[in-house]
PAKEBA-572448 format. One record per residue (C-alpha): residue in three letters; y, x, z. Coordinates in steps of 0.25 Angstrom, whole numbers, plus 5000, padded with zeros to 4 digits. Layout:
! residues N
ALAYXZ...
//
This chain:
! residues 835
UNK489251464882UNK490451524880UNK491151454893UNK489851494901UNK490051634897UNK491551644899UNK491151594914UNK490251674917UNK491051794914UNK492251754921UNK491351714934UNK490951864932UNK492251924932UNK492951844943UNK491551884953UNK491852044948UNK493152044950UNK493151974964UNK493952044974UNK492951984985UNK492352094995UNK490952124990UNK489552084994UNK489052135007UNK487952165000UNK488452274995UNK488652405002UNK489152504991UNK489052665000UNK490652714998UNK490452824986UNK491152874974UNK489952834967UNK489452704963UNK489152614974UNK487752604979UNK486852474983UNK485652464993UNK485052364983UNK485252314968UNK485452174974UNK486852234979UNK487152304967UNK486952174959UNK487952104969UNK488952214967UNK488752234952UNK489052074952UNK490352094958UNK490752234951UNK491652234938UNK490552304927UNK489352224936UNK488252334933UNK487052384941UNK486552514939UNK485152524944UNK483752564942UNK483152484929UNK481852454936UNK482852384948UNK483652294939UNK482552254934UNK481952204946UNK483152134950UNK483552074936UNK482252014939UNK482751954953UNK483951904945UNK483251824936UNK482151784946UNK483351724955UNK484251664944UNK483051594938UNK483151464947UNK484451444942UNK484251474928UNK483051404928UNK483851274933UNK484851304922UNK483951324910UNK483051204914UNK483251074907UNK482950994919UNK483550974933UNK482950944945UNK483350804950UNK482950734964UNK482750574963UNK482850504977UNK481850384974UNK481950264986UNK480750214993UNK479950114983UNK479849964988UNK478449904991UNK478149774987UNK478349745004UNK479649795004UNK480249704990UNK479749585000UNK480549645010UNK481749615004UNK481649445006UNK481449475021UNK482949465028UNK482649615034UNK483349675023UNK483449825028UNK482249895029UNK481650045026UNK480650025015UNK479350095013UNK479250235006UNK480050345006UNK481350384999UNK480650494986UNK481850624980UNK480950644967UNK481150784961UNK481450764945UNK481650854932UNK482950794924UNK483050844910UNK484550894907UNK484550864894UNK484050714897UNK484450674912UNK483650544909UNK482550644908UNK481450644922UNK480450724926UNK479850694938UNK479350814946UNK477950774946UNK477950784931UNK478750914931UNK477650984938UNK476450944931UNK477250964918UNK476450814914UNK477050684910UNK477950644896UNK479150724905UNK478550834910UNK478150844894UNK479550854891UNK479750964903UNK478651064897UNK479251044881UNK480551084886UNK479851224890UNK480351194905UNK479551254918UNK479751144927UNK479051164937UNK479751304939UNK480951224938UNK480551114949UNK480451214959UNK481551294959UNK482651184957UNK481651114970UNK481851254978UNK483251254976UNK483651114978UNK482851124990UNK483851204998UNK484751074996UNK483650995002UNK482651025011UNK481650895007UNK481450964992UNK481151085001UNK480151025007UNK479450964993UNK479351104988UNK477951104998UNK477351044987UNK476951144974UNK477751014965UNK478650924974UNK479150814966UNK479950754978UNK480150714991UNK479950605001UNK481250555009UNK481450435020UNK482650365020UNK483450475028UNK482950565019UNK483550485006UNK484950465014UNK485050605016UNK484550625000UNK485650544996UNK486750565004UNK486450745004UNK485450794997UNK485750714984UNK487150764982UNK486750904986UNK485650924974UNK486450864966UNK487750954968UNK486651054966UNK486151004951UNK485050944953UNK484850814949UNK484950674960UNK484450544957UNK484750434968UNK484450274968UNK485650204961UNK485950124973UNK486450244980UNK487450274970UNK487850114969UNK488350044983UNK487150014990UNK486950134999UNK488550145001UNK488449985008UNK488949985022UNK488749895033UNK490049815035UNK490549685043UNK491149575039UNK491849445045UNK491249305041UNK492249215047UNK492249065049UNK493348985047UNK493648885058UNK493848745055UNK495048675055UNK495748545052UNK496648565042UNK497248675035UNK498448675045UNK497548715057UNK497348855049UNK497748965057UNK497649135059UNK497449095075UNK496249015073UNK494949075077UNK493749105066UNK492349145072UNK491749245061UNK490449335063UNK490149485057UNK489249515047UNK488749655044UNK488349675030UNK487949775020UNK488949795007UNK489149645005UNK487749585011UNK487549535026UNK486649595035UNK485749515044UNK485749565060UNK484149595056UNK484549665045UNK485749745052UNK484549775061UNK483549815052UNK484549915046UNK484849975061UNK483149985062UNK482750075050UNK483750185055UNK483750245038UNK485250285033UNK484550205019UNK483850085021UNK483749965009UNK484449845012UNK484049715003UNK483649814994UNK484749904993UNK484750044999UNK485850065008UNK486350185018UNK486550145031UNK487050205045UNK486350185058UNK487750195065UNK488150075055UNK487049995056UNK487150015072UNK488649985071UNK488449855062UNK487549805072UNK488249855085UNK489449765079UNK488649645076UNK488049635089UNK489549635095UNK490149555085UNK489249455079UNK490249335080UNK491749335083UNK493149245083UNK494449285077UNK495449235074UNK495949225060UNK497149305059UNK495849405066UNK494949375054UNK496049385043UNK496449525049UNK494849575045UNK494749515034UNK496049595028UNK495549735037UNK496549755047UNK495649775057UNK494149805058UNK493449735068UNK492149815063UNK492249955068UNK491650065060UNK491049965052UNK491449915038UNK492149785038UNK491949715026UNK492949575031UNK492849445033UNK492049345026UNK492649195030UNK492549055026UNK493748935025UNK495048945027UNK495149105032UNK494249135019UNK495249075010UNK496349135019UNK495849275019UNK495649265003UNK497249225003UNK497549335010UNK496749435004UNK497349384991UNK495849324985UNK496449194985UNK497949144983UNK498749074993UNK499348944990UNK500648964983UNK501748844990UNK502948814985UNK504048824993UNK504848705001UNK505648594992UNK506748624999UNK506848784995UNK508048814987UNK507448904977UNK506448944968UNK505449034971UNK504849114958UNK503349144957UNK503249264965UNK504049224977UNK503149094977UNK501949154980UNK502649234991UNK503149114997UNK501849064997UNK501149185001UNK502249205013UNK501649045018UNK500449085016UNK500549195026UNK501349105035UNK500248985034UNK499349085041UNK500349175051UNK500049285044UNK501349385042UNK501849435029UNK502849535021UNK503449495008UNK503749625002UNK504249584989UNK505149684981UNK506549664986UNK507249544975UNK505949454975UNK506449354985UNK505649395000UNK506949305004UNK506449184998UNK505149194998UNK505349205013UNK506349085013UNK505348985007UNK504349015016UNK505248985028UNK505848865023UNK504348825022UNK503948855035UNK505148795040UNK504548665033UNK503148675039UNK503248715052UNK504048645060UNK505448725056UNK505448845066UNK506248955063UNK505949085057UNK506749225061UNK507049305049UNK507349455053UNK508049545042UNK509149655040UNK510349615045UNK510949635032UNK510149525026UNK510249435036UNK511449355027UNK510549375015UNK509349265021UNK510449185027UNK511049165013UNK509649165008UNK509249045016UNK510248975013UNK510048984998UNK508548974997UNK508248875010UNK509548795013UNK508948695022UNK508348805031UNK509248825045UNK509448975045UNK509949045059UNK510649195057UNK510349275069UNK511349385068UNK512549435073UNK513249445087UNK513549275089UNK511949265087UNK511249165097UNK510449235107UNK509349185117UNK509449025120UNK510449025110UNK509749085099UNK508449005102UNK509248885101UNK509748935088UNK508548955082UNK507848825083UNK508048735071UNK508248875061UNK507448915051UNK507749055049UNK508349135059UNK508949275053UNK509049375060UNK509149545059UNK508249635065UNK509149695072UNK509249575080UNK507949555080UNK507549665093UNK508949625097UNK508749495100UNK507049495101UNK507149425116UNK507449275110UNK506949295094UNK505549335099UNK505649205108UNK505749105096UNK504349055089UNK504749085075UNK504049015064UNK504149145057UNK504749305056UNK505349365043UNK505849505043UNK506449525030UNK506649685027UNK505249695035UNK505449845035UNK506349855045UNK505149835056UNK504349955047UNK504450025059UNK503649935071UNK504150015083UNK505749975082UNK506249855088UNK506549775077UNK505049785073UNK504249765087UNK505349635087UNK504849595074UNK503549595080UNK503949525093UNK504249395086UNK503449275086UNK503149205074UNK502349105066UNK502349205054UNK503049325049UNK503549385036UNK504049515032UNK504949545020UNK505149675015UNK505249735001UNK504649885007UNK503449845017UNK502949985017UNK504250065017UNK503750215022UNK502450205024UNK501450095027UNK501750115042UNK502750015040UNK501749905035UNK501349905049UNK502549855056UNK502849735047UNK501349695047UNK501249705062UNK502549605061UNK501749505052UNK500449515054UNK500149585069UNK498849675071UNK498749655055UNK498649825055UNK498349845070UNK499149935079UNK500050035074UNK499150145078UNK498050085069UNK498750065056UNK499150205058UNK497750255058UNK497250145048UNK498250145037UNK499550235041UNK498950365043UNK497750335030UNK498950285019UNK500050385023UNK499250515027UNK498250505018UNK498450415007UNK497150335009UNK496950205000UNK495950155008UNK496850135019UNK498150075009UNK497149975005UNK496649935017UNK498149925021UNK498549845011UNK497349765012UNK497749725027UNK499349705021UNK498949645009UNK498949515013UNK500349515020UNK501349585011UNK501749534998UNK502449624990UNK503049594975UNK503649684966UNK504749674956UNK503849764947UNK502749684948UNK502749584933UNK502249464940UNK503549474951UNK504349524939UNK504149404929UNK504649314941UNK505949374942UNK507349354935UNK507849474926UNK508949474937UNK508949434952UNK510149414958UNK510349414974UNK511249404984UNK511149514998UNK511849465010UNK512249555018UNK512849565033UNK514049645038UNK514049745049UNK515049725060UNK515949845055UNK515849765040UNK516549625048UNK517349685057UNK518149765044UNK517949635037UNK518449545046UNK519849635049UNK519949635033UNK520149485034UNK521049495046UNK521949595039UNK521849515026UNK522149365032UNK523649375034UNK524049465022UNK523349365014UNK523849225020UNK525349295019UNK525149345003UNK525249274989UNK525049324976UNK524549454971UNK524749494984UNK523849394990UNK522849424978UNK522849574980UNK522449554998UNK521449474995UNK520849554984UNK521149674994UNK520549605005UNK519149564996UNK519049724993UNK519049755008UNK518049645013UNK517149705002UNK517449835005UNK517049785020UNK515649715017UNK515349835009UNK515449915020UNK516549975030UNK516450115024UNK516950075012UNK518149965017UNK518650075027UNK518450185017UNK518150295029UNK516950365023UNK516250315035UNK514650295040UNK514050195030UNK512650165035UNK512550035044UNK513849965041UNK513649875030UNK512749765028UNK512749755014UNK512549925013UNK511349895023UNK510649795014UNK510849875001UNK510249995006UNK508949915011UNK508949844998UNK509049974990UNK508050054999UNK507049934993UNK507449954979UNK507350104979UNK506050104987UNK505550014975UNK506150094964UNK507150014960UNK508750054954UNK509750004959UNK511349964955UNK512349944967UNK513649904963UNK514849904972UNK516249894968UNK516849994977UNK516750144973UNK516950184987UNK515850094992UNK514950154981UNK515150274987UNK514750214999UNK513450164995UNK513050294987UNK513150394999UNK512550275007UNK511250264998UNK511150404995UNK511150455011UNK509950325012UNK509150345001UNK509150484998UNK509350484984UNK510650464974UNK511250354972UNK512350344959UNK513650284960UNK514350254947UNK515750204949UNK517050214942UNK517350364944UNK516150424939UNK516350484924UNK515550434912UNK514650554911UNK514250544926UNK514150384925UNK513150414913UNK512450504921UNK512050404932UNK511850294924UNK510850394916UNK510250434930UNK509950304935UNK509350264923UNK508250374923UNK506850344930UNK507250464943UNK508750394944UNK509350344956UNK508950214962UNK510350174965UNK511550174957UNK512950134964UNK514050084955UNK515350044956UNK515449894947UNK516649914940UNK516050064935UNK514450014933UNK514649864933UNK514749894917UNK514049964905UNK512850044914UNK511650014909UNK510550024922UNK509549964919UNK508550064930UNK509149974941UNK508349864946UNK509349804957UNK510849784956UNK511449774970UNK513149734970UNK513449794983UNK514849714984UNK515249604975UNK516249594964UNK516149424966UNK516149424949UNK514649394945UNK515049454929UNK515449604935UNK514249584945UNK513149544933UNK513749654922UNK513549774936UNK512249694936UNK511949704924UNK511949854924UNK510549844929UNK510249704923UNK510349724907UNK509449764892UNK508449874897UNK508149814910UNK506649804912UNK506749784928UNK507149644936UNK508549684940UNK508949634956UNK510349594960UNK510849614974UNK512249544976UNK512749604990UNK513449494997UNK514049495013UNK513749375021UNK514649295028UNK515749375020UNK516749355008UNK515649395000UNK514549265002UNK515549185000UNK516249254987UNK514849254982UNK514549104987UNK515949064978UNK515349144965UNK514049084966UNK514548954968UNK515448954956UNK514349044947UNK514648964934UNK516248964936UNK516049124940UNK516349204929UNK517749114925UNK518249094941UNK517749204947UNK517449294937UNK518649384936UNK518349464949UNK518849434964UNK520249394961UNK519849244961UNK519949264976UNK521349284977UNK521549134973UNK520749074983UNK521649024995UNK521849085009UNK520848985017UNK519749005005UNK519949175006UNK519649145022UNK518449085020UNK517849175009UNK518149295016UNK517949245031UNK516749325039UNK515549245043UNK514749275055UNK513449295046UNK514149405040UNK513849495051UNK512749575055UNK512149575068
//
């Protein structure tokens, strides 16, 4: 009471003190006396909006109109007071013993006999399970209207001023009021569509009571007609004769939620003309325009052919061969059942191991993505690994050529990746499948045209960058390669460059993309790797801009994500190192080595460093001989680091070092991810370097720790870093970080340039990799091919278990190898070199 009246007296105050221009109405005659009204009515309204409210009138006037107040305010206080409401029941027809017959006879859609019935009731407030029918509510008889009549009720008076007023919402209760005690109408089947879809939700938002059928409220009337595929697999002889090519005869079905329609039946519905007609018992809404375009589509389409790859594109929704009509997919038998459930991930795929002759160990996880990338292959079908960088897309990738290689009558696969990594798979190859033939397509002495094809037969992998890949299109596009792998897939994100329409142009048996960022703006660039592997998967480029870019990027639309992914789904597989079941696979450390190439600035410098360097050391002895070829080691690093840092000029830094290019890909993956990273260097100068380099890329800070920063400031970093908004990169010098920081936030440990003693390397590791730890921590050991420092490396883990007392007191061991041994290690190959 208390919250009603404090209400009502605040409504009463804001309508007086409105500054709103007052009711025409009123015409008050300009005078320094009290206005004057032409009728009470108009004083009223302005006594309602004036700041005491009264009226001052003849008794005998107010009187009369109190009386109109009341006489027009008593509909709605009686509706208030009463301790009913009026409710409105929609009842459907009833069945005649006839019609329950009807339902054996394979005419399942029909009209029944009878009309729909909106029965007019009485709901008690205080017990809704209370109802009166109107009938009883006029003759006041019957156990209910008992109840009515105790409770002191006028009903009847009731019954036709909640019927007048509800009969402004709809005409039909207008109608019944012809009769002196309407207790309802009669409605056909139009009628009851426009009941329950209109008139329903408009009483009810009014406060009267609405009673429908309970299938109107579960899925029945919502059913739609849709279309599905039934598919028949063809016959073969064997599982080899398998193939995406072959063509499968399949006819359309219509159906109605998840029951087939018969042509009668479809025709049936098209006859009766209702927008609700029963269907095998169940009420359903329907669509003359639907019905009319089911059987339009039927007619044209009763039987077709496809081929597989056809077949397995509906099944997934990439395109909808049904119009404006719902496509409920593909229903098949055989072999294209069993591989649509494989695809769609209903049932597994088998898991292989990999040839006897691979020279590793796959763990768990990279098992199952070496059998899922041969299962793909089996059936041509194209896919991207896009496994977090560190969980092996290399040699996953690796087993399933060397399988391939095998199985298919050894045809050569084209491997297409960064040039800076084009050393790495090399060196890969060679580790993980030694008895595969493996071609380097790169640099200026690279075969071309006849020479090249020549070249290419009896390889099994032929590497090669993408930029030469437009270069040199002409004669690549003219090999039948068994298969196409781009690693770092996202460099063709963008279809309309040259390196992504070549990728396209090549022919192939199968194609895998790797890459740890598939969607590295916006899903625009799914696009251009799926139309690489799979082409047509997602239609033109104009179409999956309509279907999916425009919907997920604009406006955010679920439907269309899911659809998307639905389509990708079957052709990505993406692993995280978060995920526990990836994690509980992996070692608390991962070590790996990152080959990288030299520009032709980096072996131009290092190849006059070794001219400059060959005479004074073939004329010296000594310390002095010790001291040129430590000097000279300090240059060739200096050199492969990049030329910035050996000519000391405060030059341009982008795109003149291999080994800067490939670390700022690899951290551009890490950061997108969210992971820390360490990079170590031993130069200050070259840190330098790195920081304004990473800084000007990335757009955020990157700390550099080295031996002239003071404690306070050192602390400060270290605290930074360590906080959840630090940093993602952290730069330090090894001497000044390898020790006594603990930073455990990082995740990836990169040595940018090599300190050739694995104990200082694994304590600057260990910065990242100690107590308090809770991530898998990543090592990236940066190596230049073809140079001193393969084959200073190659020395170190040859000799691992005489390291730490041969070569464990730094680089000076060097100085006591012989003139003809120093040629050799520090000698430049032609792999060294980018293209």
């Amino acid at each position: 009471a208390v919250l009603k009246d404090f209400g009502g007296r605040m409504v009463d105050h804001l309508v007086r003190t409105s500054a709103g221009v007052r009711s025409a109405a009123t015409r008050a005659r300009p005078s320094s006396k009290s206005p004057q009204f032409d009728s009470i009515h108009d004083h009223w309204l302005h006594a309602l909006r004036s700041a005491d409210g009264t009226i001052d009138a003849d008794p005998a006037q107010l009187e009369e109109f109190s009386r109109q107040i009341r006489q027009w305010r008593r509909a709605v206080t009686l509706s208030i007071s009463a301790p009913v409401r009026l409710c409105f029941r929609l009842e459907e027809p009833q069945e005649t013993s006839a019609e329950d017959e009807a339902e054996t006879i394979p005419l399942a859609a029909r009209q029944p006999e009878g009309n729909w019935r909106v029965r007019y009731l009485l709901q008690a407030a205080d017990d809704p399970s209370l109802l009166v029918p109107a009938d009883e509510a006029w003759a006041s008889k019957g156990r209910k209207g008992a109840l009515l009549r105790k409770r002191g009720f006028e009903a009847k008076e009731y019954l036709l001023a909640s019927l007048g007023q509800a009969a402004g919402i709809c005409p039909r209760i207008e109608s019944s009021l012809r009769s002196s005690q309407p207790t309802g109408y009669e409605l056909d089947a139009t009628g009851a569509f426009e009941f329950l879809n209109d008139r329903a939700a408009a009483l009810q938002q009014a406060g009267y009571g609405v009673m429908l059928p309970a299938w109107w409220t579960r899925k029945g009337t919502k059913l739609h007609l849709s279309v599905r595929a039934n598919v028949k697999s063809p016959k073969l002889q064997g599982a080899l004769g398998m193939s995406l090519e072959h063509l499968a005869q399949f006819h359309w079905a219509i159906a109605l939620g998840d029951q087939t329609l018969t042509a009668a039946e479809l025709e049936a519905l098209a006859a009766l003309k209702q927008p609700l007609v029963k269907f095998r018992g169940q009420w359903v809404q329907m669509s003359a325009e639907e019905i009319q375009a089911a059987l339009d589509f039927w007619k044209k389409k009763a039987a077709q052919k496809a081929t597989v790859r056809e077949v397995v594109q509906m099944a997934l929704g990439a395109t909808r061969p049904t119009g404006t009509l719902d496509f409920a997919g593909v229903n098949a038998d055989g072999w294209i059942r069993d591989l649509l459930k494989q695809l769609e991930g209903a049932a597994a795929f088998e898991e292989i191991e990999p040839s006897a002759r691979f020279a590793g160990r796959l763990r768990p996880y990279q098992a199952r993505g070496y059998s899922w990338l041969a299962f793909l292959r089996r059936w041509g079908l194209g896919a991207c690994l896009a496994d977090d960088m560190g969980l092996g897309k290399t040699v996953q990738t690796l087993a399933l050529i060397q399988r391939d290689w095998h199985a298919r009558a050894e045809r050569p696969v084209l491997l297409i990746c960064p040039t800076s990594v084009v050393g790495n798979w090399q060196k890969e190859a060679a580790r993980f499948t030694p008895e595969l033939p493996v071609m380097v397509h790169h640099g200026l002495g690279r075969a071309k045209e006849a020479a090249f094809r020549k070249a290419v037969a009896g390889q099994a992998i032929v590497v090669s960058s993408y930029s030469l890949l437009h270069r040199d299109l002409d004669y690549l596009r003219e090999i039948d390669w068994a298969g196409v792998v781009l690693d770092e897939a996202q460099n063709i994100k963008n279809p309309e460059t040259k390196q992504a329409r070549a990728a396209r142009a090549l022919k192939a048996d199968y194609r895998v993309a790797l890459t740890g960022t598939p969607v590295e703006n916006h899903v625009g660039d799914l696009w251009s790797i799926m139309e690489f592997l799979n082409p047509g998967l997602l239609g033109s480029q104009a179409e999956f801009k309509r279907s999916f870019f425009v919907p997920i990027q604009a406006m955010h639309d679920a439907d269309a994500t899911a659809r998307l992914k639905q389509v990708t789904g079957p052709f990505i597989l993406r692993r995280l190192k978060t995920d526990r079941s990836i994690i509980s696979d992996l070692p608390e450390k991962l070590e790996m080595k990152v080959y990288c190439t030299l520009t032709k600035e980096q072996a131009s410098l290092y190849a006059a460093v070794l001219k400059d360097m060959e005479k004074s050391v073939e004329g010296a002895d000594g310390i002095q001989r010790k001291g040129l070829i430590l000097g000279m080691l300090s240059k060739l690093k200096q050199v492969c680091n990049h030329p910035a840092q050996f000519l000391g000029d405060n030059s341009e830094i982008p795109g003149r070092s291999g080994k800067l290019a490939r670390l700022t890909e690899m951290l551009d993956e890490a950061v997108e991810v969210g992971d820390r990273a360490l990079v170590f260097t031993q130069f200050t100068e070259m840190g330098e370097i790195l920081r304004r380099h990473l800084e000007e890329t990335f757009g955020r800070e990157a700390l550099f720790l080295h031996g002239g920063v003071p404690k306070r400031r050192r602390d400060e970093m270290v605290e930074r870093f360590q906080s959840d908004d630090g940093p993602p990169i952290f730069l330090l010098s090894l001497k000044a970080g390898g020790t006594g920081l603990n930073l455990t936030r990082a995740n990836r440990v990169f040595h940018f340039d090599r300190w050739w003693n694995p104990a200082v390397e694994n304590q600057a590791t260990d910065r990242a990799f100690r107590i308090g730890q809770k991530q898998n921590v990543q090592v990236h050991k940066f190596v230049c091919a073809g140079t001193f420092e393969e084959r200073i490396d190659e020395m170190i883990e040859s000799k691992k278990e005489i390291a730490e007392n041969v070569i464990g007191a730094g680089e000076s061991w060097l100085t006591e190898l012989s003139n003809r041994e120093l040629k050799e290690i520090f000698a430049l190959s032609k792999e060294a070199v980018a293209a």
